[in-house]
VEXRO-243992 format. One record per residue (C-alpha): residue number from 1; residue in one letter; x, y, z. Coordinates in Angstrom, 2 decimals. Last residue first. Layout:
NUM_A_X_Y_Z $
...
END
This chain:
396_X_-26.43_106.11_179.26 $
395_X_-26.68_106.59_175.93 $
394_X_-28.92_103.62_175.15 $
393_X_-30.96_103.87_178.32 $
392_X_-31.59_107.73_177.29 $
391_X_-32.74_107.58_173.57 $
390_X_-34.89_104.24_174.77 $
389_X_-36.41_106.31_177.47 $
388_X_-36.94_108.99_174.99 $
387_X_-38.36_106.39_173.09 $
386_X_-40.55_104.91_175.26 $
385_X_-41.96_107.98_177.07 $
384_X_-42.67_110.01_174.30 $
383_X_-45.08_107.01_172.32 $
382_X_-47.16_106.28_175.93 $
381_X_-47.72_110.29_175.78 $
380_X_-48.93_110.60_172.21 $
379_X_-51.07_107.10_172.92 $
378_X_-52.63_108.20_175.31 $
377_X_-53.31_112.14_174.12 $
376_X_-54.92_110.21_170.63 $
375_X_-56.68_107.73_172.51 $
374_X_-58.58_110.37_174.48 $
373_X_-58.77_113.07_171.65 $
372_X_-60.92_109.99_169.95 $
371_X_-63.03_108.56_172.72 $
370_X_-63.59_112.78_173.07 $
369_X_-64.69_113.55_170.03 $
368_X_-66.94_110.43_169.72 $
367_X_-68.78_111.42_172.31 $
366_X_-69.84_114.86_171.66 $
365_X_-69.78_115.31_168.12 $
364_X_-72.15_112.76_167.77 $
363_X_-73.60_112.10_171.22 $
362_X_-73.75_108.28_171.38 $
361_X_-76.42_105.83_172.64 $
360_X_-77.97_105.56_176.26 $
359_X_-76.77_102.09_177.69 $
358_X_-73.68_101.22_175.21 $
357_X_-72.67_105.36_175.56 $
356_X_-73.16_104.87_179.38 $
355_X_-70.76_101.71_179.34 $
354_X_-68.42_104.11_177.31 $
353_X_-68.30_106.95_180.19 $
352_X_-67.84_104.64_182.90 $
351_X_-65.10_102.20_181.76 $
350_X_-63.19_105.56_179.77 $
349_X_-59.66_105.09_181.69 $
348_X_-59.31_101.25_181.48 $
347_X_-60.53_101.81_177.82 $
346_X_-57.55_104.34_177.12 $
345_X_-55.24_102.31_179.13 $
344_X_-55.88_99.12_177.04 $
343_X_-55.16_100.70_173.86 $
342_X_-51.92_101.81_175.25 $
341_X_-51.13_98.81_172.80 $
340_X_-49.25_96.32_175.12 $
339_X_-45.64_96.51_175.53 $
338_X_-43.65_93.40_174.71 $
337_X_-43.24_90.50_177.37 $
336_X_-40.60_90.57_180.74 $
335_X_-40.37_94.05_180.18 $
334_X_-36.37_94.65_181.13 $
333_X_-35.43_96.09_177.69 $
332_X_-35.09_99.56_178.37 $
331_X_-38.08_100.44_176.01 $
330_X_-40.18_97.72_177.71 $
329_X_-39.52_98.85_180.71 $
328_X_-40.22_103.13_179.74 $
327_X_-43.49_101.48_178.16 $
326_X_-45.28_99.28_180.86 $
325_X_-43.77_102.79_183.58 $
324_X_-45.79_105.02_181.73 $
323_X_-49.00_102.98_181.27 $
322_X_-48.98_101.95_184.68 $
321_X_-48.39_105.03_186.11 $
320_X_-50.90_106.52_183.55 $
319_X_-53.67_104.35_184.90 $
318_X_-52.50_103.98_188.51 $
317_X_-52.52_108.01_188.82 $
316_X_-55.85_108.27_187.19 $
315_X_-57.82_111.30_185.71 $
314_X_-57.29_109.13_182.78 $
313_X_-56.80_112.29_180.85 $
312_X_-54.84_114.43_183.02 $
311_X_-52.81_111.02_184.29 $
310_X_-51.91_110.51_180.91 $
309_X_-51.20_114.60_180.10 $
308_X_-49.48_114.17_183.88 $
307_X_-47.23_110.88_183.16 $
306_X_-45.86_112.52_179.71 $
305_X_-44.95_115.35_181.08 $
304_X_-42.85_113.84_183.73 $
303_X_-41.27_111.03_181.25 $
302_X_-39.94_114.36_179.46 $
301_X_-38.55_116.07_182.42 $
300_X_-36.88_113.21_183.74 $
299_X_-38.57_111.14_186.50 $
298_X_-37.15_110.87_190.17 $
297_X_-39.71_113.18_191.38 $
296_X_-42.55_110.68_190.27 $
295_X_-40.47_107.65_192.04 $
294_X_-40.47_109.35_195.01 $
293_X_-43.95_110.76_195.54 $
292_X_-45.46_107.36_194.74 $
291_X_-43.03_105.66_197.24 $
290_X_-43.97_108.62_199.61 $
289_X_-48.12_108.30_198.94 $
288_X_-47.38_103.70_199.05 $
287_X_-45.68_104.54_202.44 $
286_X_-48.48_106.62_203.67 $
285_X_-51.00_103.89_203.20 $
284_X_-54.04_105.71_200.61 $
283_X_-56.92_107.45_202.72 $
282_X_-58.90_108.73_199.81 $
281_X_-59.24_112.20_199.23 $
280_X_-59.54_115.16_200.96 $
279_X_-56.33_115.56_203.21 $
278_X_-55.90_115.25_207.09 $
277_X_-57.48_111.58_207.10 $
276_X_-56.82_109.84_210.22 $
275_X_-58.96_113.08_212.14 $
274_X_-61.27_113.69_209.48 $
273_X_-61.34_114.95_205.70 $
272_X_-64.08_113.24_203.21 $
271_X_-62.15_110.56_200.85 $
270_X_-63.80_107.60_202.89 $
269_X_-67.25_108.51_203.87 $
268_X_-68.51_109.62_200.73 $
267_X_-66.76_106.87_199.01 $
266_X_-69.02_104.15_200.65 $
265_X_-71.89_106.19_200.32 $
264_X_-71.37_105.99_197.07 $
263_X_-70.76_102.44_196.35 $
262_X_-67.30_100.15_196.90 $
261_X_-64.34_102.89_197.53 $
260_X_-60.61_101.66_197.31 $
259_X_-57.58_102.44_199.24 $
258_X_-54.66_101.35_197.67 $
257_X_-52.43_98.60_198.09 $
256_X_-50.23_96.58_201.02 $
255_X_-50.59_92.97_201.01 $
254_X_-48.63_92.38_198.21 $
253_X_-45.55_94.33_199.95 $
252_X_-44.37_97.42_197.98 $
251_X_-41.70_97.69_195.09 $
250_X_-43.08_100.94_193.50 $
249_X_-43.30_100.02_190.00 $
248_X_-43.60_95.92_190.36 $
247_X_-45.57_95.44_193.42 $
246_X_-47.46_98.98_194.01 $
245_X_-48.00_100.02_190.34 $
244_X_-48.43_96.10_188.75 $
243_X_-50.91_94.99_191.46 $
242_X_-52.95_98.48_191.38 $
241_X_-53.51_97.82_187.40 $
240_X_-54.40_94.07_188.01 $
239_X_-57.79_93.85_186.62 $
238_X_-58.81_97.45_186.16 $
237_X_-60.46_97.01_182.70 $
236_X_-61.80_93.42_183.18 $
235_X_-63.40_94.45_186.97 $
234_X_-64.88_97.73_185.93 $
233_X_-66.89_96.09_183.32 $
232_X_-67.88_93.67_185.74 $
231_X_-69.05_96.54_187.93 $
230_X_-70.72_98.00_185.20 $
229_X_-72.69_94.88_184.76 $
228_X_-73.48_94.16_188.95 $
227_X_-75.04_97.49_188.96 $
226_X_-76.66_97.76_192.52 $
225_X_-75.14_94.42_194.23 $
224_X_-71.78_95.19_192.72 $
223_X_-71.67_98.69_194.38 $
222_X_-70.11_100.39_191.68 $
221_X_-65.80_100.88_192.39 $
220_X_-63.83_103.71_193.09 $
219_X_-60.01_103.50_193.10 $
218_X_-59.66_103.40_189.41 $
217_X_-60.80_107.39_189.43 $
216_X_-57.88_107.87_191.41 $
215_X_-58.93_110.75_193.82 $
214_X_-55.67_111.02_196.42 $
213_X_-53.34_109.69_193.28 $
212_X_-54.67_112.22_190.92 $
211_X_-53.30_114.65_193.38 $
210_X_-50.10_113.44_193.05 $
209_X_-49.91_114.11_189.95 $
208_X_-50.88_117.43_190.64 $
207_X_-48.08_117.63_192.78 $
206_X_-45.41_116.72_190.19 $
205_X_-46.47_119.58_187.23 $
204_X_-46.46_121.77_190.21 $
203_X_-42.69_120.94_191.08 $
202_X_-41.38_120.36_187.77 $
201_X_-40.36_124.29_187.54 $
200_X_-37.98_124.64_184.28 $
199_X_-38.20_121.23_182.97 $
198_X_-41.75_121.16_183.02 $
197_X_-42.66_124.40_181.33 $
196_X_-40.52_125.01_178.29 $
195_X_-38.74_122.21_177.54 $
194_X_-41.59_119.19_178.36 $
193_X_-44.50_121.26_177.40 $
192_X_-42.57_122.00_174.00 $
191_X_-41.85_118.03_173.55 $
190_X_-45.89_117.24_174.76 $
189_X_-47.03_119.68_171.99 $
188_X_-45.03_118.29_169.12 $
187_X_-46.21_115.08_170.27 $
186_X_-49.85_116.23_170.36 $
185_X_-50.34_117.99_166.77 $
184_X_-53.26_117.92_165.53 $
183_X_-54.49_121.08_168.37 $
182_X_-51.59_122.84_166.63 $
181_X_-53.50_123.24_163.52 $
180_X_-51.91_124.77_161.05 $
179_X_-53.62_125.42_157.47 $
178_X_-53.42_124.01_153.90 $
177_X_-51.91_120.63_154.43 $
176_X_-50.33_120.42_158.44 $
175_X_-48.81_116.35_157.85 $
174_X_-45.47_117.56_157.39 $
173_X_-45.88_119.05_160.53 $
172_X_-46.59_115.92_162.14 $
171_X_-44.30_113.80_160.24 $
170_X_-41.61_116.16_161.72 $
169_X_-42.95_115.75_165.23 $
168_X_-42.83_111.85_164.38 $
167_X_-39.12_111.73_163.16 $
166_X_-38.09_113.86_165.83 $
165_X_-38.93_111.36_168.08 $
164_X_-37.76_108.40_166.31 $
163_X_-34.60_110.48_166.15 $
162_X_-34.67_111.31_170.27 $
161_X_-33.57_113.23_172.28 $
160_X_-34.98_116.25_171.56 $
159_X_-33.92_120.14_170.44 $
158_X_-36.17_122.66_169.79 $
157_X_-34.00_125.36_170.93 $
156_X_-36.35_128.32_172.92 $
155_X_-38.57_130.59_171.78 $
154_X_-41.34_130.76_174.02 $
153_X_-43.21_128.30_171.84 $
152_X_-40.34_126.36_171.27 $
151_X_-37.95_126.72_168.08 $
150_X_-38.08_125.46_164.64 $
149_X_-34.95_124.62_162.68 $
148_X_-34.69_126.33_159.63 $
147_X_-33.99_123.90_156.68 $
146_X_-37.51_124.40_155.03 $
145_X_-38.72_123.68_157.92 $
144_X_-36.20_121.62_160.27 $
143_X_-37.07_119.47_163.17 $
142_X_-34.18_119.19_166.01 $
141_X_-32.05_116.10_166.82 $
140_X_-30.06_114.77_169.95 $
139_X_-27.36_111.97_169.48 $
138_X_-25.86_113.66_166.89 $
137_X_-24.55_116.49_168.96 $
136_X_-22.38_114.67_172.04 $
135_X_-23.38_113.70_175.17 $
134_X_-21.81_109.91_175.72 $
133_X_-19.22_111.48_177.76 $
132_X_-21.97_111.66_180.36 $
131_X_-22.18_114.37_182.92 $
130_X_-25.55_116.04_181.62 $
129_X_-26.92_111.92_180.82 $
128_X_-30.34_113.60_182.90 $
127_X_-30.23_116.14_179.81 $
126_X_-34.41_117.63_180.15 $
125_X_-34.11_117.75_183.62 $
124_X_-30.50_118.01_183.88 $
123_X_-30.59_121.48_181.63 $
122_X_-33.62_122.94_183.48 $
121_X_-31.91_122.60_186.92 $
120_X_-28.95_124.41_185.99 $
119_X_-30.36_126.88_184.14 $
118_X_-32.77_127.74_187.40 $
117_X_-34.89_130.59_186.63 $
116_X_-36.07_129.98_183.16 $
115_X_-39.10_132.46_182.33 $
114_X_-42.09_132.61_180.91 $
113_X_-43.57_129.72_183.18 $
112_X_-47.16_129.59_182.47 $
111_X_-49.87_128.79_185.75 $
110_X_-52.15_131.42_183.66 $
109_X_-51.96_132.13_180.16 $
108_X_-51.63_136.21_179.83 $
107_X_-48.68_136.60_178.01 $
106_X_-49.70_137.36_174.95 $
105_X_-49.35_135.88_171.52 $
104_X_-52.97_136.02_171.02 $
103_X_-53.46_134.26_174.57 $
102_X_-50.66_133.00_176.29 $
101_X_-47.46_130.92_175.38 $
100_X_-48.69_130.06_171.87 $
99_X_-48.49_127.17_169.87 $
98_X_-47.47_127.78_166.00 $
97_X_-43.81_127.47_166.90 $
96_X_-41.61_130.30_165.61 $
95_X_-39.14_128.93_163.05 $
94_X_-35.28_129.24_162.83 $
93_X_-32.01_130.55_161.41 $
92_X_-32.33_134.34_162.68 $
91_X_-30.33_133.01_165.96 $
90_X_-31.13_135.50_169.28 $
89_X_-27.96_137.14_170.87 $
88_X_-27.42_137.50_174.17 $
87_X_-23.20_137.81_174.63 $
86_X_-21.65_135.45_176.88 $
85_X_-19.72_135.98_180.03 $
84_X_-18.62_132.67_181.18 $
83_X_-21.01_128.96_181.20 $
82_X_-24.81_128.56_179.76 $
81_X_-25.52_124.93_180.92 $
80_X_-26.10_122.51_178.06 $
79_X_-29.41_121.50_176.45 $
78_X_-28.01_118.46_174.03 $
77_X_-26.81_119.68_170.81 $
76_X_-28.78_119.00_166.89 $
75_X_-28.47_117.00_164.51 $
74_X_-31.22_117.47_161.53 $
73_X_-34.77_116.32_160.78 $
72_X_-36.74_117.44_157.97 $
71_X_-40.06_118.86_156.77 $
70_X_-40.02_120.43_153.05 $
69_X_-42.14_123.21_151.80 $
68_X_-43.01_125.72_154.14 $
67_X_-45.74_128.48_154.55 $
66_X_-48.67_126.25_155.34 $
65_X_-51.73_129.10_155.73 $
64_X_-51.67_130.69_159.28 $
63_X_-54.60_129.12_161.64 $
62_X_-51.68_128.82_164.72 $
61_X_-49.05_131.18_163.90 $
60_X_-49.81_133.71_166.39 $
59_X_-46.47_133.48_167.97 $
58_X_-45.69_136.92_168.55 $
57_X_-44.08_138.32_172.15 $
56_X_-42.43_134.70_172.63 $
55_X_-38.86_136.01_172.07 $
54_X_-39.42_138.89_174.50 $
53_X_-41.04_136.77_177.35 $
52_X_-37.96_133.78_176.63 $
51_X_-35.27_136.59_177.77 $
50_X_-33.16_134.39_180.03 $
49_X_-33.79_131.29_178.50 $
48_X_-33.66_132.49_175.20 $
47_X_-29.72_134.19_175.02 $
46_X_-28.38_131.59_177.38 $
45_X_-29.85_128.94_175.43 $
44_X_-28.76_130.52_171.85 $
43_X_-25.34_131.25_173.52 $
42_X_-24.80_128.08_174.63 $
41_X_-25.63_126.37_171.12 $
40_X_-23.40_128.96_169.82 $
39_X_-20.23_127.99_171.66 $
38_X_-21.32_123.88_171.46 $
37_X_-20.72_124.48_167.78 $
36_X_-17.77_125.87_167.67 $
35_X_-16.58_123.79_170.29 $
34_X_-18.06_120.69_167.87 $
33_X_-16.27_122.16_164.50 $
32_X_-19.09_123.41_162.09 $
31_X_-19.09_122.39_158.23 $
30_X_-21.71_124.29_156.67 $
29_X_-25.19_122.65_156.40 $
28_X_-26.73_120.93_153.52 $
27_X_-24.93_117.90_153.98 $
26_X_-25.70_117.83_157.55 $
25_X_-29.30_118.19_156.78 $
24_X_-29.15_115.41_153.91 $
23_X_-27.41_113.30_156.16 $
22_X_-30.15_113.20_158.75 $
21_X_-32.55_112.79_156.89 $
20_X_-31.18_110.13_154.94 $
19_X_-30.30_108.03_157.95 $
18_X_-33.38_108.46_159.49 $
17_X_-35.37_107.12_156.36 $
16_X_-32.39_104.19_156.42 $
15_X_-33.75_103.36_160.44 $
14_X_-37.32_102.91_159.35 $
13_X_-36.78_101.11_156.72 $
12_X_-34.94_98.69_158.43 $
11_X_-37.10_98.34_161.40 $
10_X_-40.07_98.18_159.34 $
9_X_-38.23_95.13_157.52 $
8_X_-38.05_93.73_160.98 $
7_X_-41.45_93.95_161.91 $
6_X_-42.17_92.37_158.83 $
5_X_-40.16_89.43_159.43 $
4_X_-40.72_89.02_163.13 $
3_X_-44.36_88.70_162.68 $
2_X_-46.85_92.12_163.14 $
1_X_-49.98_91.02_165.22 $
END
């Protein structure tokens, strides 16, 4: 474990890397007076939300050779509701992302949002400090190529929250050698989920969370008497993940938790639909489904996407709950201990498949693919949620 010392030196160097970023960007940029400034940055959301199927016509940059030299970091504004008449003009100062709305450029991905319908509703769920006086420019950032900021992949503002944030999307493309490869990038992809799907219609991203919740692969157990080893197994990796989402996230009684399976008959008979249970799935207490329901709506757009890629890949609502809600604490300060390495999530969430791969052997380039696109979506979504909610507690 890092000591104080070191940690702190990190800190430090850390924080004058940031520094010079971002005053070599505003150096190298024109001097701009903040309406000025908060005129075009309207005009570049109006212009892009309202027309994002035009902007995001080609964005076949994905497999391109590198084509930039320098990876940056500059100030940027805070999404900001489009106000009066303005004119729709598209800025010539940026990048096209290298992940694509739809298919070759097209728009035939299914379940994609090419359009912003609600502004209003877009801007506070990626800017839930909106109304705050603390909202001004250099508390947001954008990544820079070659000085061009680079834009979403329906061509949008790439603008976050967060420096240590930007910091790691722009290590991330700096890391791109001969060729780009958007699947290497996760945190850039989580930030363009976030601002170009999530924020503008939550709802689905919400439900299917929810949906984890009805088939939580934490809630079914072995049947201890026929694999008394996995079940053990089971036992370390879950130990106390429903306690800390029902008593400390969503504030229920102790004696009140999830419903859990033991054997297969067992869950057979409980998640199948009859008359006390409408729904397929398991039979959860309605007030822990509401409390669940509530607390997920009540999450920025950010912390959202973050909770379904952990939930996605856990296939667990208590798994990337937990996770989520260990790191936003901890970020806010009120984690009674430090964060744990989401480590432990990614084993919590792989109990099954890795106990097979100690029983049978492993697959290469099967097995080890996904332990490693597991971590690496884990960790990329426990990394977003902490410092954005950092970015946000410390404004707010």
């Amino acid at each position: 474990m890092m000591n104080w010392a070191a940690s702190k030196l990190l800190h430090t160097n850390t924080t004058s890397f940031k520094v010079s970023l971002v005053r070599r960007a505003t150096a190298a940029a024109p001097p701009r007076s903040k309406s000025s400034s908060i005129g075009v940055l309207c005009r570049e959301f109006a212009s892009n939300a309202k027309n994002v199927t035009a902007a995001a016509a080609d964005r076949r940059l994905a497999g391109r050779q590198r084509f930039y030299k320098i990876v940056g970091i500059a100030p940027s504004m805070a999404p900001v509701k489009p106000h009066g008449n303005m004119k729709l003009t598209n800025g010539d100062n940026t990048v096209q992302s290298p992940i694509s709305a739809g298919v070759d450029g097209t728009q035939s991905a299914t379940g994609v949002n090419n359009t912003i319908k609600d502004l209003s509703k877009w801007t506070s769920c990626l800017n839930p400090n909106n109304n705050s006086d603390n909202n001004n420019k250099d508390e947001w950032y954008s990544v820079t190529l070659d000085g061009r900021a680079i834009r979403t992949p329906l061509g949008l503002p790439f603008s976050i929250p967060s420096p240590v944030l930007a910091l790691a999307v722009a290590a991330e493309w700096d890391s791109q050698k001969k060729y780009l490869q958007p699947a290497q990038m996760p945190i850039m992809t989580l930030c363009c989920t976030a601002i170009d799907q999530v924020a503008s219609d939550p709802t689905p991203h919400q439900e299917d969370i929810i949906r984890y919740l009805r088939n939580d692969t934490s809630c079914y157990w072995v049947d201890p008497t026929e694999d008394r080893l996995l079940y053990r197994r089971q036992s370390q990796a879950w130990e106390k993940l429903h306690q800390t989402v029902t008593s400390e996230l969503l504030e229920l009684p102790d004696d009140l938790g999830p419903a859990q399976a033991v054997g297969g008959s067992d869950a057979l008979l409980l998640s199948r639909k009859s008359d006390g249970n409408q729904m397929s799935g398991l039979p959860h207490p309605p007030l822990l489904v509401e409390k669940a329901k509530k607390w997920v709506s009540s999450l920025d757009a950010w912390t959202l996407t973050a909770l379904y890629s952990a939930c996605a890949e856990s296939k667990s609502f208590f798994i990337g709950a937990a996770m989520i809600f260990e790191a936003t604490q901890y970020a806010k300060g009120e984690c009674r201990a430090m964060a744990r390495d989401p480590k432990w999530a990614v084993q919590a969430a792989r109990v099954e498949e890795e106990f097979n791969i100690e029983m049978w052997g492993l697959v290469e380039g099967g097995h080890d693919y996904d332990r490693l696109n597991s971590s690496i979506q884990m960790h990329a979504a426990s990394f977003v949620a902490q410092n954005v909610a950092a970015s946000f507690h410390r404004d707010g």
